[in-house]
Backbone as a chain_set.jsonl record, in Angstrom:
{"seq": "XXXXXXXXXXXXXXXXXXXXXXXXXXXXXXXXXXXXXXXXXXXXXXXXXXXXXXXXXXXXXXXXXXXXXXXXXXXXXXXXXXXXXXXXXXXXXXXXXXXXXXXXXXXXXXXXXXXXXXXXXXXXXXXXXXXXXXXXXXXXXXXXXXXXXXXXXXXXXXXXXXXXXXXXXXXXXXXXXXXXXXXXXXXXXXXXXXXXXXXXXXXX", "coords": {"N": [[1.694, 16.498, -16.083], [4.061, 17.023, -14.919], [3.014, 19.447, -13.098], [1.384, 18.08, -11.511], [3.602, 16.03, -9.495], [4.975, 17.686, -9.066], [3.02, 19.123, -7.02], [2.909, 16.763, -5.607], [5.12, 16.183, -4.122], [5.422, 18.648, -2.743], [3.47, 17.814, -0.437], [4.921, 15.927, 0.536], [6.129, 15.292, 3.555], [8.619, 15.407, 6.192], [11.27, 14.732, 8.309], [13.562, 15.472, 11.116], [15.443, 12.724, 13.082], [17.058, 11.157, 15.379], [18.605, 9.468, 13.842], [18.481, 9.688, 11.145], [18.794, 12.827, 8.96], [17.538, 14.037, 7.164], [14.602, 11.88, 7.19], [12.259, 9.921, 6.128], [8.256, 10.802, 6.562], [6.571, 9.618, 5.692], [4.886, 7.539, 3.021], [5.408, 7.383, -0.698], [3.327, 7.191, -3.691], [2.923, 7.247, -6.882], [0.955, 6.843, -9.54], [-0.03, 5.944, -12.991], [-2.719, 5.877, -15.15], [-3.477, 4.4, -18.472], [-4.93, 4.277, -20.872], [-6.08, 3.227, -24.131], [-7.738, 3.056, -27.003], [-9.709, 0.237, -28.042], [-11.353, -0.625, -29.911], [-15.53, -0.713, -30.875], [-16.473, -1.214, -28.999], [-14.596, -2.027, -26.852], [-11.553, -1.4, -24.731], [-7.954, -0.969, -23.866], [-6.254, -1.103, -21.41], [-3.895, 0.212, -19.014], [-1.49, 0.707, -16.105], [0.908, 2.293, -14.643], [2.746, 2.457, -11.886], [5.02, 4.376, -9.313], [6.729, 3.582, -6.405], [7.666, 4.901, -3.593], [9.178, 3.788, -0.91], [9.504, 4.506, 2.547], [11.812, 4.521, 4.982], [12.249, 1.343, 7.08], [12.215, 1.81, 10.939], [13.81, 1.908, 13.951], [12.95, 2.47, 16.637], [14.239, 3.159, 19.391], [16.825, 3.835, 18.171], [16.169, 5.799, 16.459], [15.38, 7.734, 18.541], [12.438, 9.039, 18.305], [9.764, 10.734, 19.011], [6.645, 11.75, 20.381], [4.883, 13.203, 17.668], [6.227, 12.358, 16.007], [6.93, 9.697, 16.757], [4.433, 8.396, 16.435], [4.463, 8.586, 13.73], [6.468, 6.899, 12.63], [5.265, 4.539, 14.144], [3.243, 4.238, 12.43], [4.952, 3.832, 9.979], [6.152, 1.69, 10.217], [4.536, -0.178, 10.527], [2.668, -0.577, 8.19], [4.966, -1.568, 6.204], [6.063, -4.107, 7.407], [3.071, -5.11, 7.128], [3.4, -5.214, 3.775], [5.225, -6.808, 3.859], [3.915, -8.843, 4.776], [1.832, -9.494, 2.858], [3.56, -9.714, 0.356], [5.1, -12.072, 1.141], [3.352, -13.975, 1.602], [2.61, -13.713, -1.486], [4.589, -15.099, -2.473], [4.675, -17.797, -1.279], [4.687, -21.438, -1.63], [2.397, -22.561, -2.267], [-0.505, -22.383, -3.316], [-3.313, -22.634, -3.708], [-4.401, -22.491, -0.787], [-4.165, -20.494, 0.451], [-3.835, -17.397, 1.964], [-4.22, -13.932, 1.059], [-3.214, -10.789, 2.711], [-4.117, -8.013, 1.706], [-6.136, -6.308, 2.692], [-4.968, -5.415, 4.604], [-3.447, -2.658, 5.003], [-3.597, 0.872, 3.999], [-1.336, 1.197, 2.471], [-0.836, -1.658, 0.797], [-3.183, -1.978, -0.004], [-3.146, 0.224, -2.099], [-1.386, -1.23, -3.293], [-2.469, -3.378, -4.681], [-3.738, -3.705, -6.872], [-1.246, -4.089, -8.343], [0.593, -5.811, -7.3], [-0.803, -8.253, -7.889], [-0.335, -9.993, -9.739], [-0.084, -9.471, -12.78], [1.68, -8.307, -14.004], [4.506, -6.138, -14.397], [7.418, -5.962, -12.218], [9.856, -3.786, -10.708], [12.135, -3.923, -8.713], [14.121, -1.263, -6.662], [16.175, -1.944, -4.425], [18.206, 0.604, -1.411], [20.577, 0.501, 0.375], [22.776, 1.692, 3.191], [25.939, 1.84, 3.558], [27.105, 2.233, 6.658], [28.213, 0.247, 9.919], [27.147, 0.327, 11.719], [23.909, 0.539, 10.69], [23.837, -1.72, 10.248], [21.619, -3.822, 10.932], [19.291, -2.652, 9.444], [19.854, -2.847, 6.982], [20.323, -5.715, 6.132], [17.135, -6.042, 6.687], [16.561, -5.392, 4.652], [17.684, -6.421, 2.946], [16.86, -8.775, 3.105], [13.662, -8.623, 2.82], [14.091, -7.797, -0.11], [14.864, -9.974, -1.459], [12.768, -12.073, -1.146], [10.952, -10.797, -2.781], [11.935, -11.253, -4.799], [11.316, -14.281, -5.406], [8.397, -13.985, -6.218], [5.953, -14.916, -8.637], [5.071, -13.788, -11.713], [2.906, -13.294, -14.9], [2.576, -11.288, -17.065], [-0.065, -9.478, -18.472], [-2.394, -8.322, -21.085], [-5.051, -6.21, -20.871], [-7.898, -6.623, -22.205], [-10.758, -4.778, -21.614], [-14.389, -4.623, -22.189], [-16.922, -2.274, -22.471], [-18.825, -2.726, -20.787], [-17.663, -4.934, -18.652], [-16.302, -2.645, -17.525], [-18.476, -0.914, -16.228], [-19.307, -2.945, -14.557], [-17.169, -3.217, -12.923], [-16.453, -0.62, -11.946], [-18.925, -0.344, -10.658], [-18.606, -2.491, -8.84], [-15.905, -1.267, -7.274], [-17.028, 0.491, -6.095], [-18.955, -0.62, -4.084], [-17.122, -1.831, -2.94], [-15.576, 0.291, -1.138], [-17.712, 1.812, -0.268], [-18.401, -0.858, 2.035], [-15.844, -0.859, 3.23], [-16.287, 1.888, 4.218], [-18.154, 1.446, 5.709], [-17.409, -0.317, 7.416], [-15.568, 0.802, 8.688], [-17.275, 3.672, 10.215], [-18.008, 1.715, 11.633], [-16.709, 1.147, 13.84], [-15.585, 3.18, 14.602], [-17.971, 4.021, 16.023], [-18.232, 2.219, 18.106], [-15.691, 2.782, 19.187], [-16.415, 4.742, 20.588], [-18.601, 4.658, 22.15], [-19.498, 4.406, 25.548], [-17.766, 2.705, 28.005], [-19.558, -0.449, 29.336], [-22.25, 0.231, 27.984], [-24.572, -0.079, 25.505], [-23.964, -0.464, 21.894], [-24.27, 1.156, 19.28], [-25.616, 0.182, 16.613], [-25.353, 0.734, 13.043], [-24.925, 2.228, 9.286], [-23.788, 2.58, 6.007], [-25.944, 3.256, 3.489], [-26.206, 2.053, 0.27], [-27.127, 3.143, -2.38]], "CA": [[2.202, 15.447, -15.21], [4.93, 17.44, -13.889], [2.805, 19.913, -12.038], [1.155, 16.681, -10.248], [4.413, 15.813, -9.261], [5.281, 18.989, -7.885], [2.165, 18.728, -5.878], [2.849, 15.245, -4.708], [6.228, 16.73, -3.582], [5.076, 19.41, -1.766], [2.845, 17.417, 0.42], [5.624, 14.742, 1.141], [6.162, 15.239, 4.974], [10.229, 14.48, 5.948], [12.239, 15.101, 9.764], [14.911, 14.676, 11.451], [15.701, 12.293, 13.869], [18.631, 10.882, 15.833], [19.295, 8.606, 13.252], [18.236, 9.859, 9.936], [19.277, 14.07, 8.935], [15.93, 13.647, 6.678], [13.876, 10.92, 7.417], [10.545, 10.48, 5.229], [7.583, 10.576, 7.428], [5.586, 8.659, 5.043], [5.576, 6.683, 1.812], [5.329, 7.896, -1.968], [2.586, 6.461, -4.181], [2.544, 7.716, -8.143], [0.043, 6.059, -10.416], [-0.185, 6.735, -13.834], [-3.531, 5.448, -15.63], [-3.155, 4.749, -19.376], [-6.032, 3.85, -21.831], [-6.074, 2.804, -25.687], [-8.709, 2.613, -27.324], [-9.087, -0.852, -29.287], [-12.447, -1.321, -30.84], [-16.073, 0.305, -30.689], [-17.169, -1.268, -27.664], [-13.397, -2.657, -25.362], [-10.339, -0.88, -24.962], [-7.035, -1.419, -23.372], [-6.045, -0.346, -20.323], [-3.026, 0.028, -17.836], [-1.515, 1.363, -14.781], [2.125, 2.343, -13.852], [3.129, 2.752, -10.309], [6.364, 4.665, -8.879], [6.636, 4.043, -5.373], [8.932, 5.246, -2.962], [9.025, 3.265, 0.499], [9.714, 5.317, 4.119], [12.14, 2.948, 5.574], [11.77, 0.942, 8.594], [12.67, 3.252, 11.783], [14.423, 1.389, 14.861], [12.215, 3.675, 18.173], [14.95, 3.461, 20.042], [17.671, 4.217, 17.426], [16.2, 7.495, 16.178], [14.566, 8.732, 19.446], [11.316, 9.487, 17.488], [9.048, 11.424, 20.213], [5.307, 12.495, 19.849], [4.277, 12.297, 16.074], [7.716, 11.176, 14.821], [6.697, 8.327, 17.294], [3.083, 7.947, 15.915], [4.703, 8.249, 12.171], [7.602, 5.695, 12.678], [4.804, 3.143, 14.151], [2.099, 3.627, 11.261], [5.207, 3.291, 8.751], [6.938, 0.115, 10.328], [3.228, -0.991, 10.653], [2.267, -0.942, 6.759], [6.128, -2.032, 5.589], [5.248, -5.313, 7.842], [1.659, -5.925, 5.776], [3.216, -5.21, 3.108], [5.769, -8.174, 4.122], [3.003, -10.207, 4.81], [1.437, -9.494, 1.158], [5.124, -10.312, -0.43], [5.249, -13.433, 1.705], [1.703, -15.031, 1.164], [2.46, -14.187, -2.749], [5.595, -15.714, -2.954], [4.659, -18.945, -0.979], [4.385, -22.402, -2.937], [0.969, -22.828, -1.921], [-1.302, -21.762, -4.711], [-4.794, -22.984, -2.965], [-5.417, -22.515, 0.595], [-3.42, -18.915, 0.681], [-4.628, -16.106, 1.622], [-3.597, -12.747, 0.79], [-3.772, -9.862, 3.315], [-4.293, -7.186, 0.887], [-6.889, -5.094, 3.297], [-4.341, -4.773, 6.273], [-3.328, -1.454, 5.067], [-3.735, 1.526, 3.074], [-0.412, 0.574, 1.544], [-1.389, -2.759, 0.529], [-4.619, -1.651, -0.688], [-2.96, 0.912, -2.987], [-0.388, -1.628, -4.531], [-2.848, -4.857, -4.772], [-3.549, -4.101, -8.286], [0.466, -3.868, -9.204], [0.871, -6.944, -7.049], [-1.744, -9.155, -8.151], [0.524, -10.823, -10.763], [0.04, -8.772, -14.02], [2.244, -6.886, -14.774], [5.887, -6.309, -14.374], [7.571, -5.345, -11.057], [11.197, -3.71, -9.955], [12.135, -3.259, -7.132], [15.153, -1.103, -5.711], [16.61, -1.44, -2.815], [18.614, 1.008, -1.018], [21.37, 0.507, 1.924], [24.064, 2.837, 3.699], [27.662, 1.375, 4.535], [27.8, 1.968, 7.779], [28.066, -0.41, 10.463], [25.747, 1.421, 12.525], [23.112, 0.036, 9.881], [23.641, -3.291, 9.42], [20.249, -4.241, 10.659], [18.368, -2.174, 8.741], [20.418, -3.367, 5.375], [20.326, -7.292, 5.942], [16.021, -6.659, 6.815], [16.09, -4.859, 3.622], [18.19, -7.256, 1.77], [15.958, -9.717, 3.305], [12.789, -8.281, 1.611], [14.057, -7.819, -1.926], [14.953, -11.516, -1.984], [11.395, -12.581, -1.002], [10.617, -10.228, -4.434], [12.548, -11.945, -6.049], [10.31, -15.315, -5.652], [6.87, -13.269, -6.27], [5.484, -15.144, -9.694], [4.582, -12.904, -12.454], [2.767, -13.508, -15.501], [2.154, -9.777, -17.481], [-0.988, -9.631, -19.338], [-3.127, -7.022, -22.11], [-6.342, -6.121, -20.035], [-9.07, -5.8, -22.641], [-12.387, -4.212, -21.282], [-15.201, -4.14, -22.818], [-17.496, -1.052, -22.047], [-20.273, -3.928, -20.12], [-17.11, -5.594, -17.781], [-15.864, -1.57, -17.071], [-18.999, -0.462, -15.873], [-19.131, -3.601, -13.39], [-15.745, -2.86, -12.227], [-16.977, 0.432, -11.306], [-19.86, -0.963, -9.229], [-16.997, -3.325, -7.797], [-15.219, -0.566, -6.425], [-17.883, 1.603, -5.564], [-19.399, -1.544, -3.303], [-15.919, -1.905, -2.144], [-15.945, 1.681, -1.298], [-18.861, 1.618, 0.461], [-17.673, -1.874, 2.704], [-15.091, -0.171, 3.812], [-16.467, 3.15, 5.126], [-19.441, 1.027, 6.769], [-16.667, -0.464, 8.97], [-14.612, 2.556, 9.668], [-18.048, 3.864, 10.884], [-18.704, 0.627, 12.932], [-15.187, 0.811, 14.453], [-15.295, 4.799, 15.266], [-19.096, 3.898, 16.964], [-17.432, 1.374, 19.139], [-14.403, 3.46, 20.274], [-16.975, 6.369, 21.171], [-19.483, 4.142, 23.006], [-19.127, 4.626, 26.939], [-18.044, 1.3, 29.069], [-20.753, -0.735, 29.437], [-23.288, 0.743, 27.396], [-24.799, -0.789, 24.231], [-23.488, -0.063, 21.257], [-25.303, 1.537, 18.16], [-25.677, -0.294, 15.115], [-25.356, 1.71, 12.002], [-24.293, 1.875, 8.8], [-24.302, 3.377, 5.349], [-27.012, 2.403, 2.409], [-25.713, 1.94, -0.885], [-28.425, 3.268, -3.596]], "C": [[3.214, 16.029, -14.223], [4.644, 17.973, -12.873], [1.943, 18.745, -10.783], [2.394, 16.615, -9.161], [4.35, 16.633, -8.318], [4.12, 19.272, -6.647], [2.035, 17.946, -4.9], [3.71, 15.557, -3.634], [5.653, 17.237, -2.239], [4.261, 19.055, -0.944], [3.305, 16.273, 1.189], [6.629, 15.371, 2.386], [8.339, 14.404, 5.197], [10.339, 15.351, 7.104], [13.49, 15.165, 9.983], [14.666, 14.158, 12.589], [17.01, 12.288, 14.036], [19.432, 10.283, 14.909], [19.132, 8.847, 11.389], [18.186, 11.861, 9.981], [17.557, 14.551, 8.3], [15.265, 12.577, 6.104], [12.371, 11.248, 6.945], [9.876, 9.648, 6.132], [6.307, 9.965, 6.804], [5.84, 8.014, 3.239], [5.252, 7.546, 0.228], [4.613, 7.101, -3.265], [2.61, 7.563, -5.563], [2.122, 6.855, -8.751], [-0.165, 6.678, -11.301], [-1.328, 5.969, -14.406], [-3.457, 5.371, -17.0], [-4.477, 3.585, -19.917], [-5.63, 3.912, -23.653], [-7.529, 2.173, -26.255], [-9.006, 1.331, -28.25], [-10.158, -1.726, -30.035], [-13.685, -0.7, -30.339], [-16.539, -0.143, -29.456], [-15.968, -2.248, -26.683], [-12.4, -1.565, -26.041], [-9.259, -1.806, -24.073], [-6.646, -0.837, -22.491], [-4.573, -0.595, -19.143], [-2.651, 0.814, -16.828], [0.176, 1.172, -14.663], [2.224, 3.203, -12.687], [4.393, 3.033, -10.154], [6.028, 4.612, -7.412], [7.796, 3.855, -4.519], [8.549, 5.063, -1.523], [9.849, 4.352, 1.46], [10.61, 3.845, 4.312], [11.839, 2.839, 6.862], [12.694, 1.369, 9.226], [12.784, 1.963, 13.142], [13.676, 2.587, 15.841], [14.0, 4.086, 18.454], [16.475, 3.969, 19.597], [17.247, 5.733, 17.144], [15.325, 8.002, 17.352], [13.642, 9.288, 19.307], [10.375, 9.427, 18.936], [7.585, 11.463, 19.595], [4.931, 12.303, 18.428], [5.065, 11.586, 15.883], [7.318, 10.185, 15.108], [5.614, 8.109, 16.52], [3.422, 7.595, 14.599], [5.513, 6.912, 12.27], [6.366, 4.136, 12.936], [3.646, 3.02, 13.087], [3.098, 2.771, 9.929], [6.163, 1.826, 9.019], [5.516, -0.81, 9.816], [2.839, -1.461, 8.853], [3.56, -1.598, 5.96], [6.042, -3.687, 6.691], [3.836, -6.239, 7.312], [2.269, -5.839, 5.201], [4.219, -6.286, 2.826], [5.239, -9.546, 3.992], [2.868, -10.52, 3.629], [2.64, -10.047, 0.511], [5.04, -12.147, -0.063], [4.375, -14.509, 1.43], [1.981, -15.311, -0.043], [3.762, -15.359, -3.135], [5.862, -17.452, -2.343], [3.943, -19.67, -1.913], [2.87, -23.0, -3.327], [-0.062, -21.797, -2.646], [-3.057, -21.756, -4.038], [-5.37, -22.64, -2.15], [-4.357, -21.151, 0.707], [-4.572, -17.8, 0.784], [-4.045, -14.164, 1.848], [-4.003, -11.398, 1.272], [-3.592, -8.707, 2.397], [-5.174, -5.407, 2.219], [-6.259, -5.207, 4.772], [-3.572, -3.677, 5.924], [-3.454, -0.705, 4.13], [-3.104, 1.312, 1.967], [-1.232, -0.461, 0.282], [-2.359, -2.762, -0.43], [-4.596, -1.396, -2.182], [-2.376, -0.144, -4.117], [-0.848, -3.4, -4.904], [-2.636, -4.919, -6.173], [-1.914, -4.307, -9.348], [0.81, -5.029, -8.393], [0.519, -8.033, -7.364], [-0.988, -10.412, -8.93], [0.382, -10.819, -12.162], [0.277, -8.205, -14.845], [3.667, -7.485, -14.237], [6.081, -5.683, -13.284], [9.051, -5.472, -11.259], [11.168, -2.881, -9.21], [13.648, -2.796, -7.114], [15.495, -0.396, -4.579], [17.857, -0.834, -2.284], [19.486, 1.067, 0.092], [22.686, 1.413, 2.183], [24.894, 1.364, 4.532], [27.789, 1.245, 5.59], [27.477, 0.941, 8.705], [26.854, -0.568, 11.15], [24.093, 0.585, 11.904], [22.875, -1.218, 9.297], [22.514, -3.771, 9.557], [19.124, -4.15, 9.91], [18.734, -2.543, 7.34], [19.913, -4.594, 5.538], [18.459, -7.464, 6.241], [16.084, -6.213, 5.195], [16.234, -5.732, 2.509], [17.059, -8.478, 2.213], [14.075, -9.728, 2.704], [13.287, -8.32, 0.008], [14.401, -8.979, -2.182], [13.848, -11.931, -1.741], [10.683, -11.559, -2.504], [10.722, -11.058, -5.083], [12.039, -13.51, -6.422], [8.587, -15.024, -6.414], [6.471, -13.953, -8.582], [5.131, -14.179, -10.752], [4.123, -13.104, -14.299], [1.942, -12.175, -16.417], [0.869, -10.286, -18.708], [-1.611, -8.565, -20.107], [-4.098, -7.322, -21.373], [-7.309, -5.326, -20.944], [-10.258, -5.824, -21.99], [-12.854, -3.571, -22.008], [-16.339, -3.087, -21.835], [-18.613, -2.061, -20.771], [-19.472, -3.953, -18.783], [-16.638, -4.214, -17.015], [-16.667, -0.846, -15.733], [-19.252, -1.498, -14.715], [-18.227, -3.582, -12.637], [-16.139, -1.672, -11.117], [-17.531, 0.314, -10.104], [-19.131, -1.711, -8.492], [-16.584, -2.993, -6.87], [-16.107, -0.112, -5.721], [-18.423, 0.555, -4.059], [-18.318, -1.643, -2.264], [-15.537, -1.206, -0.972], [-16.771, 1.763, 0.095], [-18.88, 0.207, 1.873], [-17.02, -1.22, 3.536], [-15.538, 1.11, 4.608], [-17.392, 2.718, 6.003], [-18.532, 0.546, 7.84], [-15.835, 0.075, 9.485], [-15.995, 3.312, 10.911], [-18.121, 3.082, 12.378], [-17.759, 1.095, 14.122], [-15.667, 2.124, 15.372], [-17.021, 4.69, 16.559], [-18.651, 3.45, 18.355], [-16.329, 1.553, 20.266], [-15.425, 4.531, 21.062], [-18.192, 5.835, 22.44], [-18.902, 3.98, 24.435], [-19.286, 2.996, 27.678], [-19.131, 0.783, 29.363], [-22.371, -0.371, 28.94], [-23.601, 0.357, 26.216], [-23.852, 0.052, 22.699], [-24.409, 0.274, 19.702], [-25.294, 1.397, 17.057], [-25.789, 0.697, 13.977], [-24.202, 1.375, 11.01], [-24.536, 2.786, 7.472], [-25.085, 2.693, 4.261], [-26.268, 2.811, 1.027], [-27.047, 2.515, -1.906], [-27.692, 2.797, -4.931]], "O": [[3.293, 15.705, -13.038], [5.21, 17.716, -11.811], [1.996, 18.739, -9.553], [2.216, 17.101, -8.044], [3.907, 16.546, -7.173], [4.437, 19.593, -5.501], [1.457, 18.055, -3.818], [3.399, 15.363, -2.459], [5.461, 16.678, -1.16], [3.971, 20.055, -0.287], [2.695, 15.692, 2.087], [7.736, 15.852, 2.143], [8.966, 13.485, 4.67], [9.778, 16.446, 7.153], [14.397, 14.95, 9.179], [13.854, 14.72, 13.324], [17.896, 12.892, 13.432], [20.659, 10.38, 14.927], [19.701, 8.129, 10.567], [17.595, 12.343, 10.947], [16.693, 15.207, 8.882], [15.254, 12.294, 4.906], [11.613, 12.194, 7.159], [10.197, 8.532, 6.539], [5.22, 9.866, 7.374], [6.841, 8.125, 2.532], [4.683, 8.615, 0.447], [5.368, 6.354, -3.888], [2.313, 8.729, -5.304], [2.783, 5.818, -8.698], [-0.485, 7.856, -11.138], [-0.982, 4.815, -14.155], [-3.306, 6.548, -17.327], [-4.8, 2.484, -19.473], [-4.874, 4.748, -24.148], [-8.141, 1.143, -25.972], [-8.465, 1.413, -29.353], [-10.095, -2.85, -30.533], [-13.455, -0.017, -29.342], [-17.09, 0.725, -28.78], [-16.391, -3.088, -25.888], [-12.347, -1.067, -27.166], [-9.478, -2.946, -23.665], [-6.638, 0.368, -22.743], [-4.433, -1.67, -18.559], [-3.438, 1.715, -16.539], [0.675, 0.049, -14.602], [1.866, 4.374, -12.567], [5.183, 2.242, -10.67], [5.178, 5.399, -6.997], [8.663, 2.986, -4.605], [7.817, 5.849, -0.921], [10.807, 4.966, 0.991], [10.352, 2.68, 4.01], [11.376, 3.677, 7.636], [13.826, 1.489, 8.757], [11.857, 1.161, 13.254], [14.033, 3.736, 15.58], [14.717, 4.94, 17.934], [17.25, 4.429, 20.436], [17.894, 6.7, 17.547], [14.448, 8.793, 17.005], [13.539, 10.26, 20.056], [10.266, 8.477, 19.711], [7.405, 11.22, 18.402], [4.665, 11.16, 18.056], [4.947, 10.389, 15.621], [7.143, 9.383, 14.191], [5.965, 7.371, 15.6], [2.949, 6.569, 14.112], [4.967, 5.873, 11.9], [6.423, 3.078, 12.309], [3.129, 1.929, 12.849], [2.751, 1.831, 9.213], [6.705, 1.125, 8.165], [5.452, -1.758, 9.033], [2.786, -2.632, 8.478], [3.212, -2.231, 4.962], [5.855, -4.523, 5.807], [3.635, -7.445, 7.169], [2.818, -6.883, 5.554], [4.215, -6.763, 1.691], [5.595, -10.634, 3.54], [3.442, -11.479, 3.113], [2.426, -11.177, 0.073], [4.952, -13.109, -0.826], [4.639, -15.667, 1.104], [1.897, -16.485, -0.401], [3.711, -16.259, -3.975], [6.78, -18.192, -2.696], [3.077, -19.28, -2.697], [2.425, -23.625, -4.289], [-0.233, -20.601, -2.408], [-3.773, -20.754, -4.026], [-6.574, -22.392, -2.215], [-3.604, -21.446, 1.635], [-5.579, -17.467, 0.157], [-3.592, -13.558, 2.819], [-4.861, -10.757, 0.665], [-2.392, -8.437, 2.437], [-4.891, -4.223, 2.396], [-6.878, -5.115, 5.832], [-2.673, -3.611, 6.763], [-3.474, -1.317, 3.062], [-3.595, 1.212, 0.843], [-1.912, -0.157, -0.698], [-2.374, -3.414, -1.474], [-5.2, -1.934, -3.109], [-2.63, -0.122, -5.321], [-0.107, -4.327, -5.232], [-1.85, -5.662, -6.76], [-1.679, -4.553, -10.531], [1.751, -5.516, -9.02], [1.311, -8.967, -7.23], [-1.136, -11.601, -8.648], [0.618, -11.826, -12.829], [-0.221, -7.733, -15.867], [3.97, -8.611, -13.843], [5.248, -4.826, -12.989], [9.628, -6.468, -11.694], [10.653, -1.79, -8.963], [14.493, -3.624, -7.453], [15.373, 0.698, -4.029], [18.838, -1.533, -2.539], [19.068, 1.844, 0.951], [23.473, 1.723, 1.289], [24.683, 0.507, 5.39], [28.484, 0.302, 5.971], [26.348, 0.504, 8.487], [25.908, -1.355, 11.117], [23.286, 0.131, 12.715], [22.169, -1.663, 8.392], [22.029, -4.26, 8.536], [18.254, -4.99, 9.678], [17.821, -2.531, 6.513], [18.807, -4.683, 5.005], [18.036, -8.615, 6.14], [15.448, -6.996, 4.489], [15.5, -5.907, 1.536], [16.46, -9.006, 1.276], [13.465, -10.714, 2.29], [12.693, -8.938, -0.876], [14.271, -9.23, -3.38], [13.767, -12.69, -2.707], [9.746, -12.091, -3.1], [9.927, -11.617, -5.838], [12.282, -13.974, -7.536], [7.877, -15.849, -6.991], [6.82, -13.279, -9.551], [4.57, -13.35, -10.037], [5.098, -13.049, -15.049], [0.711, -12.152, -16.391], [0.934, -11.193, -19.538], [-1.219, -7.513, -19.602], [-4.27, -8.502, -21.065], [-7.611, -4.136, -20.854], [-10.807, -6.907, -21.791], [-12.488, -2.516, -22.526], [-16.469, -3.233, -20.619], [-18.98, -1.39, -19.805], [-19.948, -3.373, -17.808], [-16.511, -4.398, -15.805], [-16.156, -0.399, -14.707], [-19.458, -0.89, -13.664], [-18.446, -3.978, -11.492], [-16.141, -1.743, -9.888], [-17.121, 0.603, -8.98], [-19.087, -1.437, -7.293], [-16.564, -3.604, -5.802], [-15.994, -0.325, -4.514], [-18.233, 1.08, -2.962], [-18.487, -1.568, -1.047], [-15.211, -1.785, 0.065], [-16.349, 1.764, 1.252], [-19.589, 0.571, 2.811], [-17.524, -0.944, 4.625], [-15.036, 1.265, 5.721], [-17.598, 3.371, 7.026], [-18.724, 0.863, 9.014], [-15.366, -0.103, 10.609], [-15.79, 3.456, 12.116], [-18.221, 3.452, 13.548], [-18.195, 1.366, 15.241], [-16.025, 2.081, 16.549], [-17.063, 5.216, 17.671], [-18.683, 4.082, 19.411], [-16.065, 1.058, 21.362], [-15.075, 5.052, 22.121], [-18.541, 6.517, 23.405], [-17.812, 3.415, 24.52], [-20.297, 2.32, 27.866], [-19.949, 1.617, 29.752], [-23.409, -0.703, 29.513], [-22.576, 0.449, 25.54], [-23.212, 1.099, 22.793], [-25.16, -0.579, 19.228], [-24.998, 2.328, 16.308], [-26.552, 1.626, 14.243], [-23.154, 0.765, 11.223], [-25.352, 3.7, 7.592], [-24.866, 1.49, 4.119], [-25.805, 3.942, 0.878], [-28.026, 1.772, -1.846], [-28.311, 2.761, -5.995]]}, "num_chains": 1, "name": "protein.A"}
């Protein structure tokens, strides 16, 4: 587990800007998978998540140029879904909600730890100085929208039958998804006025 770690590390990206000495240029996702076996045909299964948020980056505060710029707007961009996601779960409206889950990679990663099955803490981080008050009071302003988010923790037995549909689940999922990354990348590449070329990928 540790040398993971140390791998994860070493591929976690960090700057400087005007406003941060080292500023993380993206977010920190650890997932641990844990299985029990609990009879000859279901087991038990869970999932702990460590994740470590990029904070949200003011442009014009840290002077973020060229990537920094490109990084700063993917990671405001997914800490915003992942606002949304907080916000949808924690509204009183149980029925007609709907939960942007596939507006970002983020999102994506932390549906299953959001869903409402488990246990969640959150902490949040702020600097003293004045200088920062905006960025404290959005922050404090997220971890109180946490702090509404329902949660009812549950034992997730699967049996070997419901596992192997899961599988196909994802895999379909999987497959969804890369057919409209395709579509998308067709669409950007297609020349003004010129049809555009249907395609896609086949599932076997």
């Amino acid at each position: 587990v540790r040398h993971i770690i140390d791998r994860g590390l070493a591929k976690r990206a960090t700057a400087t800007t005007a406003s941060n000495v080292r500023s993380s240029r993206s977010h920190t996702v650890f997932t641990v998978h844990l299985s029990a076996p609990g009879g000859s045909s279901s087991s038990s299964r869970a999932s702990l998540s460590f994740v470590d948020l990029a904070g949200s980056e003011r442009l014009a505060k840290s002077r973020a140029e060229g990537a920094r710029f490109q990084e700063a707007v993917a990671i405001n961009s997914s800490l915003t879904a992942l606002g949304k996601v907080v916000l949808a779960l924690a509204s009183s409206s149980t029925s007609t909600r709907h939960i942007p889950y596939r507006s970002s990679k983020l999102t994506r990663l932390l549906s299953p730890s959001l869903r409402g099955g488990g246990f969640i803490s959150l902490l949040a981080t702020l600097h003293p100085r004045v200088e920062d008050y905006e960025e404290s009071l959005n922050t404090l302003s997220f971890a109180d929208r946490c702090k509404n988010l329902a949660h009812q923790p549950q034992v997730n037995y699967i049996s070997a039958q419901k596992s192997s549909q899961m599988r196909i689940q994802d895999l379909q999922a999987q497959v969804k998804h890369l057919r409209e990354q395709l579509q998308k990348q067709q669409r950007d590449r297609s020349p003004v006025g010129a049809g555009t070329l249907a395609g896609g990928l086949t599932a076997s």
